[in-house]
C-alpha positions as CSV (number, residue, x, y, z in Angstrom):
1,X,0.0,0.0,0.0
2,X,1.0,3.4,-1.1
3,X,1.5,5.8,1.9
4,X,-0.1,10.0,1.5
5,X,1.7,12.9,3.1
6,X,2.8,12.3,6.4
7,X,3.1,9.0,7.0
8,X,-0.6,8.0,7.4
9,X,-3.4,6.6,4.9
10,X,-6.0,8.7,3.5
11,X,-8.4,6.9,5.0
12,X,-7.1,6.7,8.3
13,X,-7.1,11.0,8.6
14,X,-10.5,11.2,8.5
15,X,-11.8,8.0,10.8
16,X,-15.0,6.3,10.1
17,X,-16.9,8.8,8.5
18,X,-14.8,8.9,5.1
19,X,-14.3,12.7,5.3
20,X,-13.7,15.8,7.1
21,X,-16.4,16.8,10.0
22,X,-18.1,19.7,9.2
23,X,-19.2,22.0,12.4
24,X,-22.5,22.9,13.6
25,X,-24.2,25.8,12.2
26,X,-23.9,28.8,14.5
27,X,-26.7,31.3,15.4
28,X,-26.3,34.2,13.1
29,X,-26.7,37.7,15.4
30,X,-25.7,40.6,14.1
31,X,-23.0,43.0,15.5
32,X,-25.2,46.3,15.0
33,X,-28.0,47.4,17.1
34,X,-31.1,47.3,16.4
35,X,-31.7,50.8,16.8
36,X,-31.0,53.6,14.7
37,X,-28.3,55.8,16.1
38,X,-29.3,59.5,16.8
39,X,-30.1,61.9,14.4
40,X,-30.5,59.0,11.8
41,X,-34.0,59.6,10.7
42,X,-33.3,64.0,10.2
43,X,-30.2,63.0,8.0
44,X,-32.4,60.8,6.0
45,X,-34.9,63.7,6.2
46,X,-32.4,66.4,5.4
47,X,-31.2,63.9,2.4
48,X,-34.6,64.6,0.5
49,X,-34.1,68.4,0.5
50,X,-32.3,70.2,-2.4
51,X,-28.8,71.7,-0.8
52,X,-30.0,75.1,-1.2
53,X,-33.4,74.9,0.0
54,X,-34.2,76.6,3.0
55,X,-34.9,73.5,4.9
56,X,-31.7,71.7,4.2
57,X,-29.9,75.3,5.6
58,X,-31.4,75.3,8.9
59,X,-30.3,71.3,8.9
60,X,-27.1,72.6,8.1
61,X,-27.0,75.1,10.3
62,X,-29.0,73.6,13.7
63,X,-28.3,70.2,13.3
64,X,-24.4,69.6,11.6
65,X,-23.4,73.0,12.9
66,X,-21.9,74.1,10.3
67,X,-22.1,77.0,8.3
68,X,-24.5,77.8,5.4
69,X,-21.2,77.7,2.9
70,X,-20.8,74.3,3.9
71,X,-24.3,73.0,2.5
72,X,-22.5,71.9,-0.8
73,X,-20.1,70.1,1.3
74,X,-22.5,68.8,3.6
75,X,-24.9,67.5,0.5
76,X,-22.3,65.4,-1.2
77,X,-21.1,64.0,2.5
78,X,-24.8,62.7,2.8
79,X,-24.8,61.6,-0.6
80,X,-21.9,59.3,-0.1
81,X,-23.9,57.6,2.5
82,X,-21.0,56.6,5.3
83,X,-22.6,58.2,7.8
84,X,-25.3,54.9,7.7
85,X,-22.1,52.8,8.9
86,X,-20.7,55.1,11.1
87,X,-21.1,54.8,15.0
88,X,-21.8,58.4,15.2
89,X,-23.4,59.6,11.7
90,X,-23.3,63.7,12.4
91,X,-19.3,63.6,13.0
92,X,-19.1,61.3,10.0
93,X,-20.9,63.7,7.9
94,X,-18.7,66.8,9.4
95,X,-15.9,65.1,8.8
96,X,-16.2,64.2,5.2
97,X,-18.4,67.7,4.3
98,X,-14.7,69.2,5.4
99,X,-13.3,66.8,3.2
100,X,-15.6,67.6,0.1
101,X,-15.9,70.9,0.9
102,X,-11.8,71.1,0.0
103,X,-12.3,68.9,-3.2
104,X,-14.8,71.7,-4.3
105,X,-12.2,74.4,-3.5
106,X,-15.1,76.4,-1.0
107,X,-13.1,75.7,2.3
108,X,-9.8,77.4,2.6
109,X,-6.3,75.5,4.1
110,X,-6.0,78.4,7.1
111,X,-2.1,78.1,7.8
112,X,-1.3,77.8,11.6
113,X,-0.2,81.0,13.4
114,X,3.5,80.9,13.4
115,X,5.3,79.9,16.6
116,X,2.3,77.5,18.0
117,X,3.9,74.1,17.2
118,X,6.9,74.7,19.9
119,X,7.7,72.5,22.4
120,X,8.0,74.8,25.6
């Protein structure tokens, strides 16, 4: 008799059964809660509105905090749609209309005061 890899017979690695044991099927449950996190359903209200309609500027305004010269920034962050994933949506959608709001050239680089990187 020919011997496999390793020194044993095929037939002896997987014992009586003639193959490889497959586990039990776990209980699926899923690692996000069930509940929407704040603010969830005015971002998906606020995602309705035009980004210069007067509603979607207050949402702007009251809710991101941020600016009406951010809107355009803040209506392609909501449009990208990570805030759904994100364990807190509203500093998602800050942080990426800052983002955008750069790619569309309306929010300017301010340079640092010099002197307030030392070490003292």
């Amino acid at each position: 008799m020919k011997q496999g890899k390793g020194g044993r017979f095929a037939a002896n690695r997987f014992a009586a059964n003639r193959g490889p044991t497959i586990p039990p099927t776990k209980e699926y449950t899923p690692a996000r809660r069930v509940q929407k996190p704040p603010f969830h359903a005015e971002i998906e209200a606020a995602s309705q509105f035009a980004q210069d309609s007067p509603e979607f500027l207050a949402f702007v305004q009251d809710i991101v905090n941020m600016p009406p010269e951010m809107a355009p920034g803040v209506a392609e962050a909501i449009r990208l749609q990570k805030w759904k994933i994100a364990p807190n949506p509203l500093a998602a959608i800050r942080t990426a209309a800052h983002q955008e709001a750069k790619r569309m050239g309306i929010e300017q680089v301010v340079p640092k005061p010099a002197g307030t990187n030392q070490i003292r």
